[in-house]
N, C-alpha and C positions, 0 to 999 in steps of 0.2 A: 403562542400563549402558553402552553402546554409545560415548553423550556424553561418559561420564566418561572412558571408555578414550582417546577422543578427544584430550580437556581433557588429560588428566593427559602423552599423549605431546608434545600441543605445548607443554607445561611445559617436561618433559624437554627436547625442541631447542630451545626458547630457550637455556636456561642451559647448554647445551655450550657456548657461548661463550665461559664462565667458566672452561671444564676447567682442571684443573691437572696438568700431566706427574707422572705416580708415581715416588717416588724408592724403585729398590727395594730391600731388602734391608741397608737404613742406617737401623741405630737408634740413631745417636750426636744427639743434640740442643745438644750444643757444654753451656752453664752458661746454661739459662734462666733468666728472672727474672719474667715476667709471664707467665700462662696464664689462659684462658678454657676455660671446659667449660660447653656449653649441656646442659641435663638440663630442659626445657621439656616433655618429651611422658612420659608414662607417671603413674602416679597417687603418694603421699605412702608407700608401701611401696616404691615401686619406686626413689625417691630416696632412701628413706634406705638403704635394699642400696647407695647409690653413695655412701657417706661413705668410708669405706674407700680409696674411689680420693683423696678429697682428702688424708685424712690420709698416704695414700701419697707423694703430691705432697709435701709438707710436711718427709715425714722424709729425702727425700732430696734436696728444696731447700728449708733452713729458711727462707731468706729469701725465696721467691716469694711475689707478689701473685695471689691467685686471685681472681679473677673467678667467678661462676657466675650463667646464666640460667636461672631455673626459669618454672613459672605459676603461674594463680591456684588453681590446682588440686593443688600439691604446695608450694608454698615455706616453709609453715610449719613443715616439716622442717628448715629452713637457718636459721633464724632466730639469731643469735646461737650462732651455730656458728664454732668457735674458729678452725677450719680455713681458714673464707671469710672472705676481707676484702673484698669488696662482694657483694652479692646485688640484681638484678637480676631483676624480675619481667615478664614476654615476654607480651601479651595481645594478640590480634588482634585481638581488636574494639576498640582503641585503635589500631589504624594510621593510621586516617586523623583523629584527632586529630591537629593539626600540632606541638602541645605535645610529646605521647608520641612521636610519630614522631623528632622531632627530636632525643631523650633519647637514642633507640635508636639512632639513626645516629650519633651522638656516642660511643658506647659502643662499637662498632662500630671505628671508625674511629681510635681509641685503638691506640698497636703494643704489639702483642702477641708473645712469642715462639712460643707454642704455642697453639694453639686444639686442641679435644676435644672429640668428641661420642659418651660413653659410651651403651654398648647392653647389657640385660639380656635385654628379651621383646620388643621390637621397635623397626622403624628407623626413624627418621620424616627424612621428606623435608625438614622444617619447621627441624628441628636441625642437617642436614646444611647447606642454606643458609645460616642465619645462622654458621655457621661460615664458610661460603666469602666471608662478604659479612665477616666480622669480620677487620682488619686483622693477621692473625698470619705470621711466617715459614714456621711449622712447622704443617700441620692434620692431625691423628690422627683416622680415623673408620675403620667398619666397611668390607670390600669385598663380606663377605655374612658372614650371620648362618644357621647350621645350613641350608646349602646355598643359602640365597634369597639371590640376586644384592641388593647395591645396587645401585638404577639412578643412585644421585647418589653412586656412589664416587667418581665423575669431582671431586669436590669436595675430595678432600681428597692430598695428595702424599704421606701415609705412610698406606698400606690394610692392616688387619691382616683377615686372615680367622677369623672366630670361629665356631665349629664344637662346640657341646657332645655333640651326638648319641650322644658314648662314651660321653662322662660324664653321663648323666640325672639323675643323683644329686647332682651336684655344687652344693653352697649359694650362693645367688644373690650371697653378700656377698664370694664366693671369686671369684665369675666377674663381677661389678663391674671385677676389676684381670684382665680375658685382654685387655683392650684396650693396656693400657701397659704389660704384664709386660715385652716386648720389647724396652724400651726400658730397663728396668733400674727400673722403677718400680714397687715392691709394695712389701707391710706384713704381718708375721706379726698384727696386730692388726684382727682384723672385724668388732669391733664398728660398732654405728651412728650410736653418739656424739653425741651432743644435748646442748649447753651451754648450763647456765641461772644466773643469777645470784643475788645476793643479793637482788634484790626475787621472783624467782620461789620462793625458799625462803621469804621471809618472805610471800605469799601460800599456800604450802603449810601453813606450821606454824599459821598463822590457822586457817584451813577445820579443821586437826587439832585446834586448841582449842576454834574457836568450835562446830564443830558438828558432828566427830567428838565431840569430847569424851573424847579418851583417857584411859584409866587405869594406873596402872600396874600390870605384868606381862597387860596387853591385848594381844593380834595386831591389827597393822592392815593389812587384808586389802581390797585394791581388785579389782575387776571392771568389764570392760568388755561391756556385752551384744549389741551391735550389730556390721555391718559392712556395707561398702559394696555387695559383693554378698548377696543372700537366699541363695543355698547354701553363703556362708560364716559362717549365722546360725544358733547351737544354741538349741535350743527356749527360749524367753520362761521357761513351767512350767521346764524342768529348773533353769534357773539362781536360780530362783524356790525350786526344791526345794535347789538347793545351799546358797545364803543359810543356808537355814531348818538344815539340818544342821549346819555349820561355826557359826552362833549355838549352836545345842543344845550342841555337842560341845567346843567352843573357849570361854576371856575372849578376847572378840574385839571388833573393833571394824567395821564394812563400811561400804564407799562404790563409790559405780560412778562412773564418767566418760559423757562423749559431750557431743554439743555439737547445734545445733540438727536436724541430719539426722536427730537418732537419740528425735525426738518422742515419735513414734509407741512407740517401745520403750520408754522412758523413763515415760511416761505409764502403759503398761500396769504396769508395776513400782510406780508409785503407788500405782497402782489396786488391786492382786493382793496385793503383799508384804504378809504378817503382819509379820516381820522386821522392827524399826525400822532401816532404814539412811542413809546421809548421799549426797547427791548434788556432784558436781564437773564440774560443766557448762557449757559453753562459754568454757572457759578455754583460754588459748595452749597449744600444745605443751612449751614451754620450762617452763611452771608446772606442766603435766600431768607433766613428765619429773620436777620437782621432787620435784612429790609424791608418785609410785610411787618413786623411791627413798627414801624414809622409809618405807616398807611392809616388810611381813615376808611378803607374798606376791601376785601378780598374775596375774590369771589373767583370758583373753578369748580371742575368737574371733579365726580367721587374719585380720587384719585390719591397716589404717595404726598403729594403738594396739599392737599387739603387738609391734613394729618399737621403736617408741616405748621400751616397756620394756625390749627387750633393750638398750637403752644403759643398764643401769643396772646395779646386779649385783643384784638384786633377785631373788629365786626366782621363779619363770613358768613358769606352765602354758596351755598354746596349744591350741587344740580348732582341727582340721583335719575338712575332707570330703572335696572332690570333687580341694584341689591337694596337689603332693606337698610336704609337711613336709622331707624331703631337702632340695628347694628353698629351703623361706621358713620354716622355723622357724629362730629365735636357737638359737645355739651358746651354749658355755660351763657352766661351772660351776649347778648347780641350773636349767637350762633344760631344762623338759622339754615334750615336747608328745606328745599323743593323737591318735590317726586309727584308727576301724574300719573305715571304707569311703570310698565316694563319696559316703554321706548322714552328714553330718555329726551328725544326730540317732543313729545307730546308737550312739553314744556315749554310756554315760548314766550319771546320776547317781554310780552306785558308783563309777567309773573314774575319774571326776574326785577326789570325796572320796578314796579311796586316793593317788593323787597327794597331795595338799595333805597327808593324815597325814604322806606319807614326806618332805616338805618342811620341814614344821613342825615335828615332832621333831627336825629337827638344829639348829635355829636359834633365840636365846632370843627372850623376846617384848618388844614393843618400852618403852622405858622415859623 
């Protein structure tokens, strides 16, 4: 521990030599045209909460070029997102390829008028430098986040201090834009906006003919079972017992998603379900987004997938445990989401099916 604290401070005094004087209290940016926003660090929920800030970007400079660097670990969120005209994927274990390397410095070193590095749940030192190393006039980063100093604020010349601590409550897609509200840049619109094409619809309506097999005056009702954390994961059985309800009680039609992480869950749903249902598995986001908008209702754990959905106007029911729903549940019309405690299991069958009655009833079934 000792090493690290070490390492990590002779980081630090290296790169004060890059400092950059804070310009304070000036949030005029002149008429930018090109902006960079690294969003590299945090997992495929926590980026798409940062759509919002692009389409903010957008609507009050239609014509900007945005840039955005993500990883290997969230970019599928960005993918043919209407918002971004290049997307750029940040892998470190490619640096010392001289190929990749050289992409990146090229990227880099491109002018910029603004560079950004948006913060939800935390700061990473990694986004802050490629900010400071990316050729921009203008760099907007955090100066501390709910009182924890950045120590690489020094990188950026406009520091806003982000501070939620009043507002706990406040929705993560809200506080995406406390970064650039200052500067005159927000959007009454939060959603998280996932743009898919004409070949992601005509892969969705396949999978609905070849092996849903809709009928008409059927619901078609998708489920996601899985998530990246185990205490954001409702019982295998319950959802198991849900299925089998919503077939009883509903003309319906069911399909769940997930893709290879989610094996092991997947496998056991083979295994277990009575319920004949349809699987949609390891397909893009952009096709996944697809095909929960032709649904008549979606319903999954707090997870990267639930995110997914709320881009859509799709009815959504979100099972919570241990985070707060305040935070990361979708907004809007028929979003609704469940939490009885910290064990997401407290939650159980009835309260779900109640949900989906009260959702169902208002909506016709698909045709």
């Amino acid at each position: 521990m000792a090493g690290n604290t070490i390492l990590n401070k002779l980081i630090y005094d290296f790169f004060r030599k890059y400092e950059v004087p804070e310009i304070k209290d000036n949030y005029d940016l002149g008429s930018p045209s090109r902006f960079i926003v690294i969003r590299q660090h945090n997992q495929l929920g926590d980026l798409l909460a940062c759509v919002p800030l692009f389409r903010a970007i957008k609507e009050k400079y239609p014509h900007a070029h945005i840039t955005a660097i993500t990883s290997p670990s969230n970019y599928r969120g960005l993918l043919k997102n209407k918002y971004i005209d290049r997307l750029f994927i940040f892998d470190k274990k490619k640096l010392l390829n001289p190929g990749y390397f050289n992409s990146l410095h090229k990227l880099l070193s491109e002018k910029y008028d603004v560079a950004i590095v948006p913060v939800t749940i935390s700061i990473s030192f990694t986004s802050n430098i490629l900010a400071r190393f990316a050729n921009a006039k203008i760099r907007i980063g955090p100066r501390s986040l709910d009182g924890k100093e950045n120590k690489s604020a020094f990188f950026f010349d406009r520091r806003i201090t982000i501070d939620w601590r009043k507002f706990p409550d406040q929705n993560m897609y809200e506080r995406s834009l406390d970064l650039v509200k200052p500067f005159g840049i927000t959007t009454s619109n939060l959603k998280p906006g996932i743009s898919f094409d004409e070949e992601d619809i005509k892969v969705a309506d396949e999978f609905i003919s070849a092996s849903v097999n809709l009928n008409k005056g059927e619901y078609l009702i998708g489920l996601h079972i899985s998530a990246g954390k185990p205490q954001n994961r409702w019982s295998l059985n319950k959802f198991a017992s849900l299925i089998s309800r919503l077939d009883n009680s509903y003309k319906c039609k069911i399909y769940i998603t997930g893709w290879i992480s989610d094996q092991e869950e997947i496998s056991f749903m083979k295994a277990n379900l009575k319920t004949p249902v349809s699987y949609f598995l390891n397909h893009t986001i952009t096709q996944t987004a697809a095909l929960i908008s032709k649904s008549d209702l979606f319903i999954s754990n707090d997870t990267g997938i639930m995110h997914v959905a709320a881009s859509t106007d799709v009815p959504q029911i979100s099972l919570f445990g241990h985070t707060n729903p305040f935070l990361w549940a979708p907004g809007g019309t028929d979003k609704r989401f469940i939490r009885k405690s910290d064990f997401i299991d407290d939650i159980t069958v009835e309260d779900v099916f109640e949900d989906c009655e009260i959702l169902l009833r208002k909506i016709p079934a698909y045709h």
